[in-house]
NUVOKOL-516925 format. One line per field, with one value per residue (C-alpha): residue in three letters; x, z, y; residue number from 1. Coordinates in Angstrom, 3 decimals, decimal comma. Example, Ala and Ser with C-alpha at 12.3 -4.5 7.8 and 13.67 -1.06 7.14 Angstrom:
BEGIN
residu = ALA/SER
X = 12,300/13,670
Z = 7,800/7,140
Y = -4,500/-1,060
num = 1/2
//
This chain:
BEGIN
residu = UNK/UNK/UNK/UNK/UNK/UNK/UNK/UNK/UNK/UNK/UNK/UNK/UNK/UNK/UNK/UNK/UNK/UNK/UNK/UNK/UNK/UNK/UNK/UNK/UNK/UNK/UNK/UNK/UNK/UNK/UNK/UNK/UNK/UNK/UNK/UNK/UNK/UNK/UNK/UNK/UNK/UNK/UNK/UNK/UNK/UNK/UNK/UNK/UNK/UNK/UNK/UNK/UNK/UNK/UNK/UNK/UNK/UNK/UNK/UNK/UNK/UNK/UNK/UNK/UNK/UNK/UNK/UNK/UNK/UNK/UNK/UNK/UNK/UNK/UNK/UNK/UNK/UNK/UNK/UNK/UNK/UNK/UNK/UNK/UNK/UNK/UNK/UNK/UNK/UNK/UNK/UNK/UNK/UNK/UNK/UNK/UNK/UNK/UNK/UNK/UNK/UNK/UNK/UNK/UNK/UNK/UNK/UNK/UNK/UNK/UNK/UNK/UNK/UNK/UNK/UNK/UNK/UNK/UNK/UNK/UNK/UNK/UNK/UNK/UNK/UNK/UNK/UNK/UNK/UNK/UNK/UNK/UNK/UNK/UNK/UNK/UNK/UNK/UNK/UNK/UNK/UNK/UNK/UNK/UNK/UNK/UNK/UNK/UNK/UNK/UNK/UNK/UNK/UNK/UNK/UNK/UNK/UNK/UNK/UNK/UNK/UNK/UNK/UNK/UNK/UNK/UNK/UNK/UNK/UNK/UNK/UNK/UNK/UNK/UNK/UNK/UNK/UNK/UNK/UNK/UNK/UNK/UNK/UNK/UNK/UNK/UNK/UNK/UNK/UNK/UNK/UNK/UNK/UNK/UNK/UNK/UNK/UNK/UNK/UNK/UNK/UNK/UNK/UNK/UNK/UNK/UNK/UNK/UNK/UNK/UNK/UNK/UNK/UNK/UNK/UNK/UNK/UNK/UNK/UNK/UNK/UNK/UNK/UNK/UNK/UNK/UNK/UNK/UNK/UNK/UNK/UNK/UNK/UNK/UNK/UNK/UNK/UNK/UNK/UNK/UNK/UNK/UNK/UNK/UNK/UNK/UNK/UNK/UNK/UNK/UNK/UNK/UNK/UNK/UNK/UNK/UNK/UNK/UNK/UNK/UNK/UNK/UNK/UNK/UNK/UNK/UNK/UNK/UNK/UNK/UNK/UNK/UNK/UNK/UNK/UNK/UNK/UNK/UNK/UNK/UNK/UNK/UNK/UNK/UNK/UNK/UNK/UNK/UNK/UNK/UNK/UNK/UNK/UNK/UNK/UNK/UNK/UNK/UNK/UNK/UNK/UNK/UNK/UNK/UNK/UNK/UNK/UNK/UNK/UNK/UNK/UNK/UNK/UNK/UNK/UNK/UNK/UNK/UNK/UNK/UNK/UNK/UNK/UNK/UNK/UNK/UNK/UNK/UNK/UNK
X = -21,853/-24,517/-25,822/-22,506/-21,992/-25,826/-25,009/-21,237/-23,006/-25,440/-22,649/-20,236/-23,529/-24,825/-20,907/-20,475/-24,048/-22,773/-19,522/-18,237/-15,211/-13,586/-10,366/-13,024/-14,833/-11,173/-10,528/-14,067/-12,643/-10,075/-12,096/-14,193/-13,276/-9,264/-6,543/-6,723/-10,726/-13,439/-15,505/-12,288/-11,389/-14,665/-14,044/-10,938/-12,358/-14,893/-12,534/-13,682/-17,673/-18,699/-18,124/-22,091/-22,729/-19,819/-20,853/-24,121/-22,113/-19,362/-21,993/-23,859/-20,532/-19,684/-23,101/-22,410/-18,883/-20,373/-23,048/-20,762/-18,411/-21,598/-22,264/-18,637/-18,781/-22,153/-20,869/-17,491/-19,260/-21,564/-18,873/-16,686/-20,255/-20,194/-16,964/-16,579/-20,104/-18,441/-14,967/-17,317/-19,053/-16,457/-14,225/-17,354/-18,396/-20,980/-22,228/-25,290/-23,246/-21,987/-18,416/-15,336/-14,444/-10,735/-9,004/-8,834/-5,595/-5,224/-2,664/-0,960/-2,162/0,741/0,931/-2,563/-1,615/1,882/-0,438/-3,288/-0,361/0,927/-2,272/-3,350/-0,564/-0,255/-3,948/-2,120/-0,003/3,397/5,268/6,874/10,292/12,554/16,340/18,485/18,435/22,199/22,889/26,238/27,237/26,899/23,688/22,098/23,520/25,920/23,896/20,742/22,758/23,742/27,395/29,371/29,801/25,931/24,281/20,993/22,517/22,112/18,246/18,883/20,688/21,976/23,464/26,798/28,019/31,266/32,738/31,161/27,933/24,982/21,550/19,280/17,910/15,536/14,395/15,253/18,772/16,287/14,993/18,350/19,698/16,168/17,644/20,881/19,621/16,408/15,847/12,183/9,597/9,718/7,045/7,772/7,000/9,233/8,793/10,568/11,836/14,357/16,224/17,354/19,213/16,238/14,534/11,536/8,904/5,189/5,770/9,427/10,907/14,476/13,276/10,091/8,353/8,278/7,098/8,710/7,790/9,220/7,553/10,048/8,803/9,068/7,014/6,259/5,227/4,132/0,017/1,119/2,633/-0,371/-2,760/-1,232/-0,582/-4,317/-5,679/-3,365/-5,166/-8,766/-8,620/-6,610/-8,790/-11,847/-13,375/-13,567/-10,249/-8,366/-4,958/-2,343/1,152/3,618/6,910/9,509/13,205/14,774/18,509/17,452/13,970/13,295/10,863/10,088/6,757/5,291/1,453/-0,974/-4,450/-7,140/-8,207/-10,675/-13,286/-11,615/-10,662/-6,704/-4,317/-1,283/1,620/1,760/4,170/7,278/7,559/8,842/10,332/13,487/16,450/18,559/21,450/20,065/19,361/22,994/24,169/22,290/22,661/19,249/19,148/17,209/16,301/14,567/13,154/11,622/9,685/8,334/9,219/7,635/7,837/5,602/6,366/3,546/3,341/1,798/-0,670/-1,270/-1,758/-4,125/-6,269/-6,980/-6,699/-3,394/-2,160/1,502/3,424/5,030/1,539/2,276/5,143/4,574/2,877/-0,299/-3,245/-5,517/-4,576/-3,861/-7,276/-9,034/-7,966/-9,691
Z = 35,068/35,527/32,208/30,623/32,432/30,757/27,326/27,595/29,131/26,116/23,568/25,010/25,384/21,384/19,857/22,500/20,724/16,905/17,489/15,095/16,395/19,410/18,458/17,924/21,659/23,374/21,676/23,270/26,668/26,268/25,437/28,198/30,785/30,158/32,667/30,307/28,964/29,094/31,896/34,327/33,037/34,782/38,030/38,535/37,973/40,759/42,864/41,697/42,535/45,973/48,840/49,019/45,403/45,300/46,864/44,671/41,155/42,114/42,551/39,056/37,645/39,081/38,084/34,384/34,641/35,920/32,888/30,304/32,050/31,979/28,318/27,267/28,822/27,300/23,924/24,256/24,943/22,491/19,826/20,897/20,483/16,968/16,537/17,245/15,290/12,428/13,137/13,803/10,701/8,286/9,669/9,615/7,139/5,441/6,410/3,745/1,115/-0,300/0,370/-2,106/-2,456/-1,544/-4,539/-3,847/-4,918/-6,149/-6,378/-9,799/-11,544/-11,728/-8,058/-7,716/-9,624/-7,162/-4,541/-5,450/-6,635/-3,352/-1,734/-3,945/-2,878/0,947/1,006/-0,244/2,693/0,965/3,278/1,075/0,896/-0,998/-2,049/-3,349/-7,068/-7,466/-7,794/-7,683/-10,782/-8,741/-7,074/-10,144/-12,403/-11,241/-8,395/-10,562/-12,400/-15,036/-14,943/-16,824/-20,673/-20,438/-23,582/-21,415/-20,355/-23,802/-23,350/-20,646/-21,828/-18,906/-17,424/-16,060/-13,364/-12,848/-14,118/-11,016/-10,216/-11,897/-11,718/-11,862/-14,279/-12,670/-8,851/-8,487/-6,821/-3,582/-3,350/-3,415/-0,707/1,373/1,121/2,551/5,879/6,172/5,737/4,071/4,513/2,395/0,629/-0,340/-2,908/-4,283/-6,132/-7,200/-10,237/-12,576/-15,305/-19,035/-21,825/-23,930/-26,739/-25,304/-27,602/-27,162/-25,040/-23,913/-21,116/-19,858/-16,460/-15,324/-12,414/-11,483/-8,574/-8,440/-5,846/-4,677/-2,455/-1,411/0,851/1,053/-1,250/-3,483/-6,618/-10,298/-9,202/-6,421/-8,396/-11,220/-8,608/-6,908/-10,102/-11,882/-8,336/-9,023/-12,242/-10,965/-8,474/-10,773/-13,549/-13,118/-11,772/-15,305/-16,713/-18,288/-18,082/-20,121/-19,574/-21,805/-22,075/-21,534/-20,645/-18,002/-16,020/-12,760/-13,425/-14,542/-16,144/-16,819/-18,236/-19,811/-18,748/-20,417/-19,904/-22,476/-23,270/-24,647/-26,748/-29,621/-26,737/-27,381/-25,132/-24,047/-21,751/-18,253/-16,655/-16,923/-14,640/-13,304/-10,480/-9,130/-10,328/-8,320/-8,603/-7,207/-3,933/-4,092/-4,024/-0,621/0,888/0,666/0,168/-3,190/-2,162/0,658/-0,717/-4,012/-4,689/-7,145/-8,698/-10,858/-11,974/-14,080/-15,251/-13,678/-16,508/-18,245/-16,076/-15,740/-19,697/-19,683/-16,556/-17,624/-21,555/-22,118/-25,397/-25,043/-21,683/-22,089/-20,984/-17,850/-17,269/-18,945/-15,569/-17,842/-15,092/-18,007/-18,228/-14,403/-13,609/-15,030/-12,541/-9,142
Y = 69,632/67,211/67,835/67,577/64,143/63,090/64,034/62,164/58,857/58,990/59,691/56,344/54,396/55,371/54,478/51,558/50,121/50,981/49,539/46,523/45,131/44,790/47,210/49,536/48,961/49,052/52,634/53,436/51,981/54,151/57,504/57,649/55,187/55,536/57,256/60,295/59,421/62,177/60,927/60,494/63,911/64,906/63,320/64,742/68,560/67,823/69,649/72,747/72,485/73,917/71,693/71,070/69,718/67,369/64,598/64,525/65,122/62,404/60,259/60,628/60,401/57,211/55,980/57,092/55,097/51,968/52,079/53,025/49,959/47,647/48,643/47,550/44,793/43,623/44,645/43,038/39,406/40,165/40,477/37,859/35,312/36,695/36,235/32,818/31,445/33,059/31,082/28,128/28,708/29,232/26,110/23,371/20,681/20,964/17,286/17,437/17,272/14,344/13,012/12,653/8,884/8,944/6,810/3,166/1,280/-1,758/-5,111/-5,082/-7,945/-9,582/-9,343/-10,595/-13,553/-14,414/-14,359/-16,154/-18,595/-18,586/-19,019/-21,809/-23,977/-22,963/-24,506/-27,593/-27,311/-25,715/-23,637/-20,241/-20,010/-17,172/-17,027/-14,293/-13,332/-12,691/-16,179/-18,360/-20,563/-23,598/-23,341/-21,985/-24,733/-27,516/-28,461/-29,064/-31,493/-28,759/-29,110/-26,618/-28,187/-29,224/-28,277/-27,559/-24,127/-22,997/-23,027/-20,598/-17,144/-16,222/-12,715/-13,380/-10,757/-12,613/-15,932/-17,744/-15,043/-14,731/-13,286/-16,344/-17,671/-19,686/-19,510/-23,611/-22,649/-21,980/-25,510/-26,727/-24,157/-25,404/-28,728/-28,370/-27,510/-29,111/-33,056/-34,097/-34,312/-30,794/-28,563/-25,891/-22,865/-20,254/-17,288/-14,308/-12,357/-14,090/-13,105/-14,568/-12,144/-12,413/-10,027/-8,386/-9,256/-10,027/-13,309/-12,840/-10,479/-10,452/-9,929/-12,262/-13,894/-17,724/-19,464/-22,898/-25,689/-28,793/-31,764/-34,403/-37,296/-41,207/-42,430/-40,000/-40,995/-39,433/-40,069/-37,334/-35,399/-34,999/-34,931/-32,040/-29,604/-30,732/-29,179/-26,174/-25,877/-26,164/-23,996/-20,974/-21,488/-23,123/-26,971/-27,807/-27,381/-29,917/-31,348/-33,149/-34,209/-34,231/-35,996/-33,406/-32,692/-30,802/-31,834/-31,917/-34,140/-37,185/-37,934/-34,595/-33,472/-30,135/-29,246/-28,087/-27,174/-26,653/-23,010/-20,698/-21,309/-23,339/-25,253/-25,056/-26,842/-24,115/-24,658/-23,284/-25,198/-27,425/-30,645/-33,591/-36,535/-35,080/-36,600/-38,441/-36,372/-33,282/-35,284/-36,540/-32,582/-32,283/-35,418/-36,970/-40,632/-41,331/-45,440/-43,663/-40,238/-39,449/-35,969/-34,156/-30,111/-27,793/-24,468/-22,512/-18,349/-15,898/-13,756/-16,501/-17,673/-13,768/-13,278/-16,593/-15,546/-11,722/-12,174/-10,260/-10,772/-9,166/-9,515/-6,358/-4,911/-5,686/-3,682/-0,641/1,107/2,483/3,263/2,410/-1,171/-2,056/-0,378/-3,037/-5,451/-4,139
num = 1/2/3/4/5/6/7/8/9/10/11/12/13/14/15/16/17/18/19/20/21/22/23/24/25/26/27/28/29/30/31/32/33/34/35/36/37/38/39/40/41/42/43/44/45/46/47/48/49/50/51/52/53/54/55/56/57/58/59/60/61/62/63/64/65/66/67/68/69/70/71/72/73/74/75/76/77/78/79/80/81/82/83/84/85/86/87/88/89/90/91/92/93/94/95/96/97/98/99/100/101/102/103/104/105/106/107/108/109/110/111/112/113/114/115/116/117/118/119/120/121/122/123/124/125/126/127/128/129/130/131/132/133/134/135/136/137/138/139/140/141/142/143/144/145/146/147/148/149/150/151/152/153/154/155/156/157/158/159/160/161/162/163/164/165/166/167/168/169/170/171/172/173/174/175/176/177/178/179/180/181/182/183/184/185/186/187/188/189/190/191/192/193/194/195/196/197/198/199/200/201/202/203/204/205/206/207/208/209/210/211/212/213/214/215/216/217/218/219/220/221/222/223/224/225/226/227/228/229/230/231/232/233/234/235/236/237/238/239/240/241/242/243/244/245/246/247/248/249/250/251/252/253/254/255/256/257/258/259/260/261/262/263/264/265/266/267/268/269/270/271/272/273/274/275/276/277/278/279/280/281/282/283/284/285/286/287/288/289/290/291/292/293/294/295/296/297/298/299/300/301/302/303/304/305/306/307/308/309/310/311/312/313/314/315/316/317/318/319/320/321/322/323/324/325/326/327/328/329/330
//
């Protein structure tokens, strides 16, 4: 028996050391060391040895349990280490190599532009000011001294959702609404998409962007109000731009101007914006006494100031959503 018990230690300890894998080592556990394994199977037939040799066989079989125990165990952590490196391994990042970029977006440029808009004139000290786009007949024309047989709304194709409801054609109806409930001083800038039944063509959209503004104050005169849009000008396009006036009409200024700057290398003037010293009339729709108050508005379409800035030769550029175009403008 005692060389039986040798050559079954030797055999658990040889396929406890060759085992891969832990299922492997618990079937191992099981064959020898198990209720029903080989070396219990030897312990329990100790019974049958004479009365003298028991003591020194149950002994060596107990030792051969305890190293066949200690080998499992010592193979068991050993595989769960390798185990674990390899999960360790498999899952880690390879830190020497170098990392993906993740892809940076960007403004649209025409977005760019509203804000640097924006920006330009809340350095001025113009507070920003919004209004809705579904507009009412009367804040969208009658109280900008458009009244309902003026010829003036001709100029302005306009989308009619109702008789008295239309989408704007102009984002003016907010400095009037500002009005009402605020008394000057006021300056203000307001911007926002408007909308004329026009044909889409190189320079014309039915669906555009303005930002409008509007500084009424006692004694505000038209040296304020040049001052004011030839800084615009400087700062958008450069110190040395130049500016011109011209004499101009719209209903709810006068005088009314159109300005220009000079551009490009042939040095051409072009319009950017339309002009002028409220009219008295407007102020009488919200209650503001014109012997006291005088101010100045102006409004000027972003798309333009967008094609001028970036060199885009058809506005329609801007809307058609083509990566290749809007990537340009990071």
């Amino acid at each position: 028996m005692m060389e039986q018990v040798e050559q079954l230690k030797g055999q658990a300890l040889a396929e406890v050391k060759a085992v891969r894998d832990l299922k492997q080592l618990d079937e191992l556990r099981l064959k020898y060391l198990g209720r029903k394994g080989q070396i219990k199977a030897i312990l329990r037939s100790l019974g049958q040895l004479p009365a003298e040799q028991r003591p020194q066989a149950g002994q060596r079989v107990n030792q051969a349990t305890q190293e066949v125990q200690a080998a499992l165990e010592s193979r068991q952590a050993e595989l769960q280490r390798q185990a674990e490196e390899a999960k360790v391994h498999s899952e880690s990042i390879d830190v020497t190599l170098p990392g993906r970029r993740p892809a940076q977006g960007v403004f649209h440029p025409l977005t760019q532009i509203v804000n640097e808009i924006i920006e330009i004139f809340a350095g001025l000290g113009f507070d920003v000011v919004t209004g809705p786009e579904i507009e009412s007949d009367y804040y969208n024309f009658e109280a900008l001294n458009i009244p309902k047989d003026h010829p003036a709304r001709d100029m302005q194709d306009t989308f009619y959702l109702s008789e008295d409801t239309v989408l704007r054609t102009h984002t003016s109806p907010v400095q009037v609404r500002y009005m009402e409930v605020h008394k000057p001083p006021v300056r203000i800038v307001s911007p926002g998409r408007v909308y004329r039944n026009e044909t889409a063509d190189a320079s014309h959209l039915p669906m555009f962007s303005q930002v409008e503004g509007l500084l009424v104050d006692e004694g505000i005169h038209f040296g304020h109000f040049k001052g004011v849009l030839q800084a615009f000008a400087r700062q958008m396009f450069s110190p040395e731009t130049e500016v011109r006036f011209r004499p101009s009409f719209f209903p709810f200024t006068e005088p009314s101007a159109e300005m220009d700057i000079r551009f490009g290398e042939r040095g051409d003037w072009l319009e950017i914006m339309g002009a002028g010293m409220v009219d008295p009339e407007v102020f009488r729709h919200v209650d503001y006494d014109s012997e006291k108050y005088t101010g100045f508005a102006f409004g000027m379409g972003c798309e333009r100031i967008a094609m001028l800035k970036y060199g885009i030769e058809d506005i329609r550029l801007l809307y058609d959503n083509d990566v290749r175009i809007l990537e340009q403008f990071r």
